[in-house]
C-alpha positions in Angstrom: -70.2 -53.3 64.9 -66.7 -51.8 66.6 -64.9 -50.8 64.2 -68.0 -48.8 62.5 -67.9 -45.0 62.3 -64.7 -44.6 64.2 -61.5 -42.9 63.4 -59.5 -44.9 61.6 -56.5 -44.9 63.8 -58.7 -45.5 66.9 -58.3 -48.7 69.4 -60.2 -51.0 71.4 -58.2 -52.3 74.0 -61.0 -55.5 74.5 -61.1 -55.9 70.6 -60.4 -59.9 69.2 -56.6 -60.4 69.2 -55.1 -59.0 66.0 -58.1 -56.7 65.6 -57.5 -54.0 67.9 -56.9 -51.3 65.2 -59.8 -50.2 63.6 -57.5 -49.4 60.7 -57.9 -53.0 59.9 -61.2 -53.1 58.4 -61.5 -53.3 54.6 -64.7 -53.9 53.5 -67.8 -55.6 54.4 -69.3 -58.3 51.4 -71.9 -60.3 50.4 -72.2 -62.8 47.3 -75.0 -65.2 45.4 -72.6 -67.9 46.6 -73.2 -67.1 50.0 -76.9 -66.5 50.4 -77.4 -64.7 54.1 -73.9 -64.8 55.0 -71.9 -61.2 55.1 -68.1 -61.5 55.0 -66.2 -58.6 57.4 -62.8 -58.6 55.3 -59.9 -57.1 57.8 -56.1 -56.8 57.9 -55.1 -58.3 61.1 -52.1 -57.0 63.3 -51.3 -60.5 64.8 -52.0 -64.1 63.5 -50.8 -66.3 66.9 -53.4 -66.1 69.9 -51.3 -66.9 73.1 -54.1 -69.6 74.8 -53.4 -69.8 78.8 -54.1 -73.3 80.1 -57.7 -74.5 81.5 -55.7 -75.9 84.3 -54.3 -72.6 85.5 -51.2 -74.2 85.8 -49.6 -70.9 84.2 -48.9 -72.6 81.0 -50.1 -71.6 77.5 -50.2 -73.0 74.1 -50.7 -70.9 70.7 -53.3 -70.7 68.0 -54.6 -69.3 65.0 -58.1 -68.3 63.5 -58.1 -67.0 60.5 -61.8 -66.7 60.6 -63.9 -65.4 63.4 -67.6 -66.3 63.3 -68.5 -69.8 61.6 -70.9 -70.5 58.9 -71.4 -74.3 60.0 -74.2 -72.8 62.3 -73.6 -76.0 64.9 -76.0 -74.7 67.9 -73.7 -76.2 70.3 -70.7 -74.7 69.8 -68.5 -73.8 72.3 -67.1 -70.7 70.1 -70.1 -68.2 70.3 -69.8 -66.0 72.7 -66.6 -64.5 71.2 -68.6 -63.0 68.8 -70.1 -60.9 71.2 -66.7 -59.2 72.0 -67.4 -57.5 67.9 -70.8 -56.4 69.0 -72.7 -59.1 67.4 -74.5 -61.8 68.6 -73.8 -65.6 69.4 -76.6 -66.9 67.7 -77.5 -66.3 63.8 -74.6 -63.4 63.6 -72.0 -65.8 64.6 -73.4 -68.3 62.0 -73.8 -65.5 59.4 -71.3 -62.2 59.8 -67.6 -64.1 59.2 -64.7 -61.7 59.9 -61.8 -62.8 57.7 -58.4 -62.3 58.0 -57.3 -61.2 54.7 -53.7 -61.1 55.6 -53.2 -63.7 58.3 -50.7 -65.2 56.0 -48.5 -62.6 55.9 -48.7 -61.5 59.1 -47.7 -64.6 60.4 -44.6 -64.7 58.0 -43.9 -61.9 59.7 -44.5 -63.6 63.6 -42.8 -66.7 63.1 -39.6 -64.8 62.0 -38.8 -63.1 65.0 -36.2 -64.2 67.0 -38.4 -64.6 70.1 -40.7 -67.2 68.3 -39.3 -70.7 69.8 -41.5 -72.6 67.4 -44.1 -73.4 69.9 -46.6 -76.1 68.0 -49.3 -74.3 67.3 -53.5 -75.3 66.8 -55.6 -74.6 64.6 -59.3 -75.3 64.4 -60.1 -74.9 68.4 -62.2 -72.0 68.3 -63.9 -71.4 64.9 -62.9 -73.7 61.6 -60.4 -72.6 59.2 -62.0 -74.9 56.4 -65.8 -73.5 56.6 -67.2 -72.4 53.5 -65.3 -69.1 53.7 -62.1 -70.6 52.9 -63.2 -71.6 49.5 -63.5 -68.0 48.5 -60.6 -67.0 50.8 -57.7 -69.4 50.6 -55.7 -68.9 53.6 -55.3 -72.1 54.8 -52.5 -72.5 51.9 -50.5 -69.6 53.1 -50.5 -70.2 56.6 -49.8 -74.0 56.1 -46.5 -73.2 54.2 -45.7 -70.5 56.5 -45.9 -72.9 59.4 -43.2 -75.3 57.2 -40.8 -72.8 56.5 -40.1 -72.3 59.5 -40.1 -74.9 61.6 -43.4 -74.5 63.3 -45.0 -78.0 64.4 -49.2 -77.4 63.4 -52.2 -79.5 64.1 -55.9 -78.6 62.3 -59.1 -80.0 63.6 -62.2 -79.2 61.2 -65.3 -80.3 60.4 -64.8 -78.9 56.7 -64.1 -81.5 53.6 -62.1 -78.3 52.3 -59.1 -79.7 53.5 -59.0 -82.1 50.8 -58.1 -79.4 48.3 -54.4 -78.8 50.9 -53.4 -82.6 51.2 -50.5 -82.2 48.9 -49.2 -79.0 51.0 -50.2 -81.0 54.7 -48.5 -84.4 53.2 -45.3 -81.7 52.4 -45.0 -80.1 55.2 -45.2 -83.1 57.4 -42.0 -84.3 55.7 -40.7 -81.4 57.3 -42.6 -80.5 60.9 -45.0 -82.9 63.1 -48.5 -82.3 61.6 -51.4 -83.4 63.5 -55.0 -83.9 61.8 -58.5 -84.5 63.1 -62.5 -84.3 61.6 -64.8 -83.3 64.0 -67.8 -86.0 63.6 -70.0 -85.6 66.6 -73.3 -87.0 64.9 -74.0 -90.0 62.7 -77.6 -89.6 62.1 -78.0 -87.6 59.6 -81.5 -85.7 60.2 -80.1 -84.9 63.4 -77.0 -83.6 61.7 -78.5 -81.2 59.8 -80.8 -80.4 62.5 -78.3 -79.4 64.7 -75.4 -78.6 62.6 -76.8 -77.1 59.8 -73.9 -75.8 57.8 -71.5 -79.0 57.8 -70.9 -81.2 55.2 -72.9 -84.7 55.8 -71.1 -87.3 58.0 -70.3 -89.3 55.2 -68.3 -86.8 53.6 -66.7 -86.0 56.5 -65.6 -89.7 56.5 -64.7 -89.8 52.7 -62.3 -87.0 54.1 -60.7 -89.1 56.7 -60.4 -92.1 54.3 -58.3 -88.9 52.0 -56.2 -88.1 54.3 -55.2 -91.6 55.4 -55.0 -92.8 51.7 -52.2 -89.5 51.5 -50.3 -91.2 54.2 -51.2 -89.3 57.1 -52.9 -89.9 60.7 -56.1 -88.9 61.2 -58.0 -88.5 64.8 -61.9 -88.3 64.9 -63.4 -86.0 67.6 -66.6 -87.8 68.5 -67.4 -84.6 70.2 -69.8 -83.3 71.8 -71.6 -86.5 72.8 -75.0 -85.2 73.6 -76.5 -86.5 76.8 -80.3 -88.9 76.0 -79.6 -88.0 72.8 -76.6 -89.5 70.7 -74.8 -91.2 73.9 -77.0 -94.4 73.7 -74.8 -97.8 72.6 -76.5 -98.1 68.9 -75.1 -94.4 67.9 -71.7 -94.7 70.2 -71.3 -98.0 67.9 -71.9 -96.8 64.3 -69.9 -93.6 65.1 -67.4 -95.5 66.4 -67.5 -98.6 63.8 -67.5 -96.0 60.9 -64.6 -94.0 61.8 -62.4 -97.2 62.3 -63.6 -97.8 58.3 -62.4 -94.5 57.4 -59.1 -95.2 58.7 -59.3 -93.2 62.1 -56.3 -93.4 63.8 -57.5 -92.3 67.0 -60.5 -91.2 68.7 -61.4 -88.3 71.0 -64.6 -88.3 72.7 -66.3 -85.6 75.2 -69.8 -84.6 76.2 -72.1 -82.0 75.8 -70.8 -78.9 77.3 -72.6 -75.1 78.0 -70.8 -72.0 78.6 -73.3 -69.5 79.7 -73.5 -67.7 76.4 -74.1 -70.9 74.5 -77.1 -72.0 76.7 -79.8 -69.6 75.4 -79.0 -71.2 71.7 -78.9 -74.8 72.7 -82.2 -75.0 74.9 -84.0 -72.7 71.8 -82.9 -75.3 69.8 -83.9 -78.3 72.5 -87.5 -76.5 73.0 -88.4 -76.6 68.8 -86.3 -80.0 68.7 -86.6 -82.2 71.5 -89.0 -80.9 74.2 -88.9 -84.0 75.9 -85.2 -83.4 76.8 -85.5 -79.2 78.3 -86.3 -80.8 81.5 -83.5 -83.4 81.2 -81.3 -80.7 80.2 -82.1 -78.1 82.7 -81.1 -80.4 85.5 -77.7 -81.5 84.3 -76.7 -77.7 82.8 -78.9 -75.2 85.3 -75.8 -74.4 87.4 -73.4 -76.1 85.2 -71.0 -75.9 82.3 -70.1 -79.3 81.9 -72.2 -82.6 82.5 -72.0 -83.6 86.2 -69.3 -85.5 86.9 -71.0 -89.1 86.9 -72.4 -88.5 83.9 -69.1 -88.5 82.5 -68.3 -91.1 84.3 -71.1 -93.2 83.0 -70.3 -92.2 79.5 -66.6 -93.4 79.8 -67.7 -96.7 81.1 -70.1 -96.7 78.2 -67.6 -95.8 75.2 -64.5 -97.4 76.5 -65.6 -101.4 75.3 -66.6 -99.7 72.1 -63.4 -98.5 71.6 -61.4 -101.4 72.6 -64.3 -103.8 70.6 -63.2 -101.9 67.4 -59.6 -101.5 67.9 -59.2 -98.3 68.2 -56.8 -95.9 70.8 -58.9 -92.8 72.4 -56.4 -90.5 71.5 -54.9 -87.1 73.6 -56.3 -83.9 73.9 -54.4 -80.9 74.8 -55.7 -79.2 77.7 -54.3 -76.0 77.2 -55.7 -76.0 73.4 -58.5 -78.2 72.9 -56.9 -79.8 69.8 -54.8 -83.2 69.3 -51.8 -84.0 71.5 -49.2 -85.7 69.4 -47.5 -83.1 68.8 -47.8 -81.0 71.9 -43.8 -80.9 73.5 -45.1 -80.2 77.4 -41.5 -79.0 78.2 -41.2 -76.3 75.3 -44.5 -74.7 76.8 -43.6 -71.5 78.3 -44.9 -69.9 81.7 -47.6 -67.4 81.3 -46.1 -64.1 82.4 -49.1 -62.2 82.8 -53.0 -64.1 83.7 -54.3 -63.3 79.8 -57.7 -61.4 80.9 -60.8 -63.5 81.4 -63.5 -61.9 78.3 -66.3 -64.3 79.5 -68.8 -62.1 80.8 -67.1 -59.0 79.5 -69.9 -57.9 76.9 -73.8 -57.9 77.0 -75.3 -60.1 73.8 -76.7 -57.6 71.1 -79.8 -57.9 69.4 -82.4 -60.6 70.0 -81.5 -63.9 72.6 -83.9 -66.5 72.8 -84.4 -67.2 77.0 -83.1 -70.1 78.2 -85.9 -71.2 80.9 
C-alpha cells in the first residue's frame, strides 16, 4: 500500500485527505472477530473533507470519514473507487482492508476550534459508513459526535449500521444543542437479495427496528430508499413494501434515487449482475454503457412511479444536499462558502490494483 516502506516523514501529495503523511500509519491488524477483514490503524492530519458542489456552482459543503474502505461489501456502492487512490482495489480490498482514523476525534477538536471554522454543518456517512462493523471495536463515532456539540457544529449521519443505536443518548443530547439530522440507508426489502447484494449490512428489519429507535428517542429520521435498481427492485410490489415499512418505522421522510455507475464501480456491479441476474447484463449494458446515471426517462419514469406511493402512504420525499449527498434539513445554503480553488478531480487519477473482473 502507500505508506509501505517509505520514510516516515515522506508525503504523497494525491494521498486521501488527512493521510498525506506517511507518519500516520500505526499498525496494520487482524482479529477472530473480524474474519478476512484487515484494519489499517492511522493518525490522521485532518478530520473535515472540504466537498465542492456536483453542480459546479463553486460552492462546497464539509464532511467526515472516519473510516475509509467499508466492510458492508454493498456491490453498488458509489464509494469504491477511492480506495484505489491507497493502492488497493475497489472490489474485495475495499470491502476488506478498513483504514481507521484512530484520532479523528481529536483532530477535529483541534479543527473546529480555529477561528476560521464558521460552523459549516457538516455530513457524515456520504462516502463510506461511520457505523460499519469497525466502529464497534473503534468507537469514534462518540468523540466526534460530542466534538460536533461543543462547538456549535450543526451534523447529519446517514448509515446503514444499527450501531447507531448504542449513541442515541449522545445524538438525542446534542440535538438539544445543534440541528442534527438522521437517515438509514434501506435500499432493499427482499431479503435474499439483500444479502446477495449487500452482504455485510444488518437485515432490513433491523435496519427498521433502528428507525423505530431513533424516533421512539424523539428524533427525525429520513429513509434513503437508495439506489433503486432498475428491472430489479423498481417494480410497484417492492416500491410499496419499502415504502409501507418505513412509514411503520416512523420515517419521517423519504429519499429515493436510482441505480447509478461511476466507471470504477461498473466492473463490480456487472460481475455481480453476470453470477446474479444474467437476464439483466444486457438490460444493464444499454442503460449504463456510456453512462453514469440511468437515462434521463428512466428517472422520469421512476418518479412517476414512486411519487403516488409516497403520497398513498403519507409520507414527504425529503431533500438531498447536492453538494453532500446527505439530508437537507440542516443545510444553511447562505453560510456555504465559495470554493477558492477547483478541489482536484481524483476520478481517473489511479489504475485499479490487483485483479478486476471485465465489465463486457
Amino acid at each position: 500500500m502507500r505508506w509501505s516502506g517509505q520514510a516516515i516523514d515522506a508525503s504523497a501529495d494525491d494521498a486521501l485527505p488527512g493521510m498525506e503523511s506517511n507518519s500516520g500509519f500505526v499498525r496494520s491488524v487482524t482479529t477472530p472477530e473480524f474474519a478476512g477483514v484487515t484494519f489499517h490503524e492511522v493518525l490522521a492530519k485532518s478530520a473535515l473533507n472540504r466537498v465542492p458542489s456536483a453542480d459546479g456552482d463553486g460552492t462546497y459543503g464539509w464532511t467526515i470519514n472516519p473510516y475509509r474502505g467499508c466492510s458492508h461489501a454493498c456491490v453498488y456502492c458509489f464509494a469504491r473507487p477511492t480506495h484505489t487512490y491507497l493502492e488497493f482495489d475497489g472490489g474485495a480490498d475495499f470491502d476488506q482492508q478498513i483504514v481507521v482514523k484512530t484520532n479523528v476525534a481529536d483532530v477535529l477538536r483541534r479543527e473546529l476550534a480555529k477561528r476560521t471554522w464558521q460552523g459549516h454543518p457538516v455530513a457524515l456517512g456520504t462516502n463510506t459508513d461511520p457505523y460499519q462493523r469497525a466502529e464497534g471495536r473503534y468507537r469514534l463515532m462518540p468523540g466526534v459526535i460530542e466534538a460536533l456539540a461543543d462547538s456549535g457544529t450543526p451534523f447529519s449521519i446517514l448509515t446503514k449500521g444499527t450501531l447507531l443505536r448504542r449513541d442515541l443518548p449522545l445524538l438525542v443530547a446534542a440535538a438539544e444543542r445543534v440541528p442534527v439530522d438522521l437517515a438509514m440507508s434501506i435500499a432493499v426489502y427482499d431479503d435474499d437479495l439483500q444479502q446477495s447484494v449487500e452482504s455485510g449490512t444488518p437485515a432490513t428489519a433491523a435496519r427498521l427496528a433502528t428507525v423505530r429507535a431513533i424516533r421512539d428517542a424523539g428524533l427525525d429520521c429520513a429513509v434513503f430508499l437508495m439506489p433503486v435498481l432498475p428491472y430489479i427492485t423498481d417494480t410497484k410490489a417492492h416500491l410499496d413494501d419499502a415504502v409501507g415499512r418505513a412509514v411503520a418505522a416512523g420515517a419521517t421522510s423519504i429519499m429515493y434515487s436510482a441505480l447509478h455507475l461511476r466507471p470504477g464501480v461498473k466492473p463490480w456491479w456487472f460481475a455481480w449482475l453476470q453470477r446474479s441476474r444474467p437476464d439483466l447484463v444486457e438490460r444493464y449494458r444499454a442503460m449504463y454503457l456510456d453512462n453514469t446515471y440511468a437515462p434521463r426517462d428512466y428517472r422520469r419514469w421512476l418518479g412517476e412511479r414512486i411519487r403516488p406511493i409516497l403520497r398513498a402512504h403519507g409520507v414527504g420525499l425529503g431533500e438531498v444536499d447536492p453538494t453532500t449527498g446527505s439530508m437537507g434539513h440542516s443545510v444553511d445554503r447562505t453560510r456555504v462558502m465559495p470554493l477558492k480553488r477547483a478541489a482536484p478531480d481524483f476520478s481517473e487519477r489511479r489504475t485499479v490494483t490487483g485483479t478486476s473482473p471485465t465489465l463486457f
